[in-house]
C-alpha positions as CSV (number, residue, x, y, z in Angstrom):
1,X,168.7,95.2,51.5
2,X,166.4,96.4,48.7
3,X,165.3,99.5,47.6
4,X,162.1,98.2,48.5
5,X,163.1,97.5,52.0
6,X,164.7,101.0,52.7
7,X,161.7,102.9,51.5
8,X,159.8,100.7,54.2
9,X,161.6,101.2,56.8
10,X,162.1,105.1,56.3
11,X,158.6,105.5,55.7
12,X,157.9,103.7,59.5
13,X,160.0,106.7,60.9
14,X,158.3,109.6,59.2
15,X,155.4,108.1,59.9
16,X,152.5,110.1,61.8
17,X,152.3,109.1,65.6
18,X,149.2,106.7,66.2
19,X,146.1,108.2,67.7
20,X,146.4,104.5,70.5
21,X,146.6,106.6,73.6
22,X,144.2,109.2,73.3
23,X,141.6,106.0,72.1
24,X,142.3,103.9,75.2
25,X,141.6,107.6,76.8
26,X,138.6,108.4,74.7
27,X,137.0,104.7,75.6
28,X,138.2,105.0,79.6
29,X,136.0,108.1,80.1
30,X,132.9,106.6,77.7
31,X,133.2,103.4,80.0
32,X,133.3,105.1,83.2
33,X,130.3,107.6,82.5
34,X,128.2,104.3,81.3
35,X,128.9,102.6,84.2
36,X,128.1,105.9,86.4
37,X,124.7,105.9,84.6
38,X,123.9,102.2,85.2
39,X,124.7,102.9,88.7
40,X,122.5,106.1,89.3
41,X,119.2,104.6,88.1
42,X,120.2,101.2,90.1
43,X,120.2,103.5,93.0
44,X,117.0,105.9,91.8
45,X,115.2,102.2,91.4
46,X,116.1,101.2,94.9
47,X,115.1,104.6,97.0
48,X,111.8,104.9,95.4
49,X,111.2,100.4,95.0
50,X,108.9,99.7,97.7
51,X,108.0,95.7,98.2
52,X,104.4,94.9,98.9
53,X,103.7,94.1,102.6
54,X,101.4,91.9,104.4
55,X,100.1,94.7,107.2
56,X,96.3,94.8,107.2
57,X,95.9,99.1,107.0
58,X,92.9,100.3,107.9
59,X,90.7,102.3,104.6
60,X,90.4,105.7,106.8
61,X,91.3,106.7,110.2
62,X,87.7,106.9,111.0
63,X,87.3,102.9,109.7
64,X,90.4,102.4,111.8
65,X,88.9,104.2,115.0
66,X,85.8,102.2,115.0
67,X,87.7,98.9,114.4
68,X,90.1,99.5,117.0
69,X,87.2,100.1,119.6
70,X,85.4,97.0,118.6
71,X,88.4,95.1,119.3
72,X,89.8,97.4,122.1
73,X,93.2,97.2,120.0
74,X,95.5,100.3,120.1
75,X,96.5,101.8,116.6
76,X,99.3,103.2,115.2
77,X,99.4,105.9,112.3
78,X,101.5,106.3,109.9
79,X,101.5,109.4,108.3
80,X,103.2,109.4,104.8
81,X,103.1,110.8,101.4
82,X,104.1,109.2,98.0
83,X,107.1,111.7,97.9
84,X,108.8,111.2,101.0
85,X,111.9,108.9,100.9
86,X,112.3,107.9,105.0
87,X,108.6,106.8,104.4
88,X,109.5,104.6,101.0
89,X,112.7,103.6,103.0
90,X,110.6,102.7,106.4
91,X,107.8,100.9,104.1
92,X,110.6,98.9,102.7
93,X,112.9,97.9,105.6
94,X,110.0,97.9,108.7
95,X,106.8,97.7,107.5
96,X,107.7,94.9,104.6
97,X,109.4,92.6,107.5
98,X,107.3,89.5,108.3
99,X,108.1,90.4,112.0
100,X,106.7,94.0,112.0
101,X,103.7,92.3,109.9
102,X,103.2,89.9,112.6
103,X,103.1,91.7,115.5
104,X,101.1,94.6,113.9
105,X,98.1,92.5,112.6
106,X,98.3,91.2,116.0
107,X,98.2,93.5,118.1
108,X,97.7,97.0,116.3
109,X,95.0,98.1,113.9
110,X,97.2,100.3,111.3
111,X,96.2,103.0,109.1
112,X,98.9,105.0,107.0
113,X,97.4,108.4,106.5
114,X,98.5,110.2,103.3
115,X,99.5,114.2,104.4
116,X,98.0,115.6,101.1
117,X,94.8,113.6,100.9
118,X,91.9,116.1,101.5
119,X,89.7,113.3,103.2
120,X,92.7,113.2,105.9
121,X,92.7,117.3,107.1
122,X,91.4,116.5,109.9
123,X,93.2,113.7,111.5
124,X,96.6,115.4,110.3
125,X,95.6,118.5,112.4
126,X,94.1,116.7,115.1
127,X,97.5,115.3,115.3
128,X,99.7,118.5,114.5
129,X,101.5,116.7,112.1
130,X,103.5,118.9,109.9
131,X,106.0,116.9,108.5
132,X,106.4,113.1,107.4
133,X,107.0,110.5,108.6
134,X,105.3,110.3,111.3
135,X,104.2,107.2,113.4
136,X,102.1,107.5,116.5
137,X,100.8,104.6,118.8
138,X,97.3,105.4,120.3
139,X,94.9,103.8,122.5
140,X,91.3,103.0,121.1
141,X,90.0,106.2,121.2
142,X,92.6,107.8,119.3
143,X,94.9,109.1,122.4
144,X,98.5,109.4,121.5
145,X,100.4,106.8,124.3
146,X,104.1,107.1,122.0
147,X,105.0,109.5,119.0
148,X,108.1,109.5,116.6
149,X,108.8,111.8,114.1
150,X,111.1,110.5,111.0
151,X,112.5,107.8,109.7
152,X,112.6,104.7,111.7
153,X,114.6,101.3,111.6
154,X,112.9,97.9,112.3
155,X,114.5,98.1,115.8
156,X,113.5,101.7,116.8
157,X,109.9,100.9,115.8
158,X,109.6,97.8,117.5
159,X,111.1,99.3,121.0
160,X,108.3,102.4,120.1
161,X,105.8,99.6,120.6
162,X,106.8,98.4,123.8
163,X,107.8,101.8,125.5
164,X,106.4,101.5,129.1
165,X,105.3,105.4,129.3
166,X,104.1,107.6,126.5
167,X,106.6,110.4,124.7
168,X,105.7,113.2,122.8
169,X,109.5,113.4,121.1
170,X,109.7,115.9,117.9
């Protein structure tokens, strides 16, 4: 053994500890609070992404009203507001299904009716509507025949279509 050799090896067992752990702890943390990010504004995206759908909405209620006569259609109203999330969530998972679409423009003249546009007041208290969402199904003349407040799923809306007697549920 050298002189070399010894000063080596004694130097190795004075040596400093190494910083490894608290690095691997350090880049554990740094990963993690990426990948929370990336997750939080994948979710953000999604509750506020609505798809485009092919349901013919009525301008105005009044437009609607007068359509719906001519036709002797019922209507249903949707009454929504760009800030409401059950509305973004129902505009995504019913009103965007091809099913919903088709049995709406069928049967149904639909008008979504924003809760903070002025031009609205008075369908919105005609209605009583207070909070969002709201769907009602009305004859021609504007009559309320069924009425759900909040969120709906493709199924609940459907079956509010076909109820045999009208509801007034809250």
């Amino acid at each position: 053994m050298t002189t070399d050799d010894s000063v080596s090896n004694a130097s190795s067992l004075t040596a400093a500890p190494t910083n490894a752990p608290r690095k691997r702890f350090f880049h554990f943390w740094r990963c993690f609070w990426l990948a929370f990010l990336v997750i939080s504004l994948g979710y953000a995206w999604y509750c506020f992404y609505v798809p485009a759908n092919s349901v013919a909405w009525a301008d105005d209620f009044d437009t609607a009203q007068q359509q719906a006569v001519a036709e002797g259609k019922p209507m249903v109203l949707f009454f929504t507001s760009q800030w409401c999330v059950p509305c973004r969530i129902m505009k995504r998972n019913v009103w965007a299904d091809d099913q919903v679409s088709a049995v709406v423009n069928e049967s149904l003249v639909p008008v979504a009716i924003d809760i903070y546009d002025p031009r609205s007041a008075a369908t919105i208290e005609r209605y009583r509507v207070a909070a969002t969402p709201v769907t009602v199904v009305t004859d021609s003349q504007g009559n309320p025949l069924q009425w759900k407040q909040g969120g709906l799923s493709k199924a609940d809306f459907l079956d509010l279509l076909v109820a045999p007697e009208p509801s007034t549920d809250s």
